[in-house]
N, C-alpha and C positions, 0 to 999 in steps of 0.2 A: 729042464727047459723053463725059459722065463716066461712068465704072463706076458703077454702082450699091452702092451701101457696105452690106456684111450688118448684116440686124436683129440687133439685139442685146435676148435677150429677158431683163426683168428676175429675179432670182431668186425663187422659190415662197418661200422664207421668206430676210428678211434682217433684223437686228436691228445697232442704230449707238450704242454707250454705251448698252446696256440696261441701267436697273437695275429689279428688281422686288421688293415687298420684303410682307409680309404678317403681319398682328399683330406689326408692330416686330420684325418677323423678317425681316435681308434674304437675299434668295435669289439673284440675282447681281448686280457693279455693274461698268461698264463693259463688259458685254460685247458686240463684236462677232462676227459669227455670221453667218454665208450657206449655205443651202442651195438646190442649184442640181437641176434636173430630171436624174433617173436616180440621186439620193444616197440614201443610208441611213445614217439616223444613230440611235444608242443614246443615249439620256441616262442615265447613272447616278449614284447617289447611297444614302446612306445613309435610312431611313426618316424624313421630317419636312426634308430638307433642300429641300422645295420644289421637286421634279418635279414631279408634277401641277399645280402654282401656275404653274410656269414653263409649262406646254404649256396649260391652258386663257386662257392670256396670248398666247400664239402663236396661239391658236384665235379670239383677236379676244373672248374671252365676260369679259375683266377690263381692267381698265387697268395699263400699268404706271404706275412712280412718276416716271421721266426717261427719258430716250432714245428712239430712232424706232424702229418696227416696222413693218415693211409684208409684204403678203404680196402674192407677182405684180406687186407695184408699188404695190398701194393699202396708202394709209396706216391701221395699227390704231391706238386703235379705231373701226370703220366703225356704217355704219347698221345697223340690228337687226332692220331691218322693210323688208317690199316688194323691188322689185327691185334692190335693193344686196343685202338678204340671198341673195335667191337667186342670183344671181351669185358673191356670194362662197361658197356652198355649193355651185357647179359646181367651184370651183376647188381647195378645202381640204374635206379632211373629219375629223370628229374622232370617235373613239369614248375614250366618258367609261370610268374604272374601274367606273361601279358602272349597272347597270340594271334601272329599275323601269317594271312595266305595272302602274297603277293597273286597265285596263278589259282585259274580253277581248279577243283578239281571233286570229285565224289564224297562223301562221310566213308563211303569204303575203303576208297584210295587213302585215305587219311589217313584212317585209324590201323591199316595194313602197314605202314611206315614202323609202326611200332614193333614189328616181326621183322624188319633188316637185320638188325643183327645175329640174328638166329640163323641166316642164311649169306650161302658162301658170295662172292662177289658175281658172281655170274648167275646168279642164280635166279629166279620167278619163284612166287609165293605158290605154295600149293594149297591144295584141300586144304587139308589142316592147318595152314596158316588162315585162311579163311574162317574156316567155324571159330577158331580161337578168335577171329577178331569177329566172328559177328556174334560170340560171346560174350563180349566186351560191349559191346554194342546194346545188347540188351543188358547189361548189368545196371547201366547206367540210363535206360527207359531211351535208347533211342533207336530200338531193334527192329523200327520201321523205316530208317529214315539212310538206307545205305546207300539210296541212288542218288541222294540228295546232294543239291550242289551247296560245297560247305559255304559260298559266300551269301548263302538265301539263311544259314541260321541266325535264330537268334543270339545276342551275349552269352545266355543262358546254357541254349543249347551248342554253343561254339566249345565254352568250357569244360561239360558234361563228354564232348567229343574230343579235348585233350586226353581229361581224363580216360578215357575209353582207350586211348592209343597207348598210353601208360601200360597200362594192364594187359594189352596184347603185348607188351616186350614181356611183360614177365620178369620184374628182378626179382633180388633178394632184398634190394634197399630201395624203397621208394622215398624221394626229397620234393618237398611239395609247397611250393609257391603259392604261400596263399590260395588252396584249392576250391574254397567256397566262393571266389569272386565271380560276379553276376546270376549267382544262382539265388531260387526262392528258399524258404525256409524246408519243404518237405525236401526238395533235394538236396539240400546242406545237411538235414539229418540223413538222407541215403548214403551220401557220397562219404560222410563218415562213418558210420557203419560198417561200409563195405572196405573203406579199410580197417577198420576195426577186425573184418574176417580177415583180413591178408597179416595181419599180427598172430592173429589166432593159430593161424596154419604157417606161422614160421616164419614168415618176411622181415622187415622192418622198418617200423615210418617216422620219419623227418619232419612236421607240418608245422610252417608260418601260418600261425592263427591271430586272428583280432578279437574272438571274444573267450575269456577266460574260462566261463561256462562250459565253452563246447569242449576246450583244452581240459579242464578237468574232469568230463565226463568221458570221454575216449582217448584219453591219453595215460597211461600208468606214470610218463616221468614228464618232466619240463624242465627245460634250458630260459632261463629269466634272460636278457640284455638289460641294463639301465641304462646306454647311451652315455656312458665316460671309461668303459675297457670292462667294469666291473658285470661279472656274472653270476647266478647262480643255479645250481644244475643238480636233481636230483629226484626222489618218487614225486610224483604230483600232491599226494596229498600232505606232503612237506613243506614243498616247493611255493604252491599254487594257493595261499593263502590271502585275506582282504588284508594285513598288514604287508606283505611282500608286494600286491599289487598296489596298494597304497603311493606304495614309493616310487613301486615300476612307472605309473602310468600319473603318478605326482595330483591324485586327485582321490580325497577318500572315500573308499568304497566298503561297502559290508556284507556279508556271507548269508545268503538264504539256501536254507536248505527244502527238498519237496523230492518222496518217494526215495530218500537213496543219492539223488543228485545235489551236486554242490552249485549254485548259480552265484554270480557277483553285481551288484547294482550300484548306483553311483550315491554315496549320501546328500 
């Protein structure tokens, strides 16, 4: 009898000659790109060089212009509706930069959106979809605030409650818009962190960052843009250098270091 040969699972995000490219702007070409379960990666770039383009592309919600994307194996871009959507929204989750509630509605209600997919069309949230999301809720310091009507929070706490509804889905792949916008400094170190533990125990994170610092210190890889197709992709402490940002960011910067950590300041 033959051994039994180990699964080989495909990777949460893998991209093969991606180009993507928007208003005759392209954002990258040729890029190969694997992101495998337990990775963290920083995408940086200068403002307009097509981060957000590049990750709501990876989210399945664009097409690119050439090359194969898939995500867990399935090829983007997927169906948009019924159970392909929800399937692929057990797997990837995205939180966009900017979020709007036209309607009222509770920090409960909200952040419970994030448990649809887990449940069949007809179905109401149960217990356990509850504690999961008021687990969420405190993870993210807002474990008082579930009756709260979401258009009474603050920027701060609005974002802190994307976040929250993120993490009651539950992927495998979290892609992350700019996740620090509007928060203070303690909760910008929280909120990285605590994805820092969702790498730990297996997941894998995607994050549009603005400061290099934070990219190098919770991130193991980085995806560079420079804003003319060209990219560079690989461990952070390669990657994520004052010479490579120099060029990224067209302004020269130099490497201080303090306990272990790498930070970057402007000359």
């Amino acid at each position: 009898m033959n051994a039994r040969e180990p699964t080989v699972n495909p990777p949460l995000l893998e991209a093969i000659q991606l180009e993507v490219n928007i208003g005759g702007h392209r954002i990258c070409r040729n890029l190969d790109w694997r992101v495998d379960a337990g990775e963290s990666w920083a995408i940086l770039g200068r403002n307009g060089a097509g981060k957000s383009t590049l990750l709501a592309t990876t989210a399945g919600l664009r097409s690119q212009h050439s090359g194969r994307l898939s995500v867990a194996g399935l090829a983007l871009p997927h169906a948009s509706a019924g159970a392909a959507a929800r399937a692929m929204a057990r797997v990837r989750g995205y939180l966009s930069q900017h979020q709007i509630d036209p309607f009222a509605s509770t920090v409960m209600e909200s952040v419970l959106v994030g448990r649809h997919p887990h449940l069949g069309r007809w179905d109401w949230e149960s217990a356990d979809d509850r504690r999961i999301a008021g687990a969420a809720l405190t993870e993210v310091d807002l474990g008082g605030f579930a009756e709260r009507e979401v258009q009474t929070l603050s920027g701060g706490e609005r974002q802190r409650l994307a976040v929250a509804q993120l993490l009651a889905q539950e992927p495998l792949l979290y892609l992350l818009d700019e996740p620090l916008t509007h928060l203070d400094l303690s909760h910008q170190v929280a909120v990285m962190e605590l994805f820092a533990r969702r790498a730990a125990a297996g997941a894998a994170i995607v994050a549009v960052l603005h400061d290099p610092g934070f990219a190098a210190r919770y991130c193991r890889q980085a995806l560079l843009l420079f804003g003319d197709g060209e990219c560079l992709a690989g461990a952070a402490d390669e990657v994520i250098t004052a010479t490579n940002l120099t060029r990224l960011y067209g302004h020269p910067l130099r490497e201080l270091r303090a306990d272990g950590d790498r930070w970057f300041v402007p000359c």
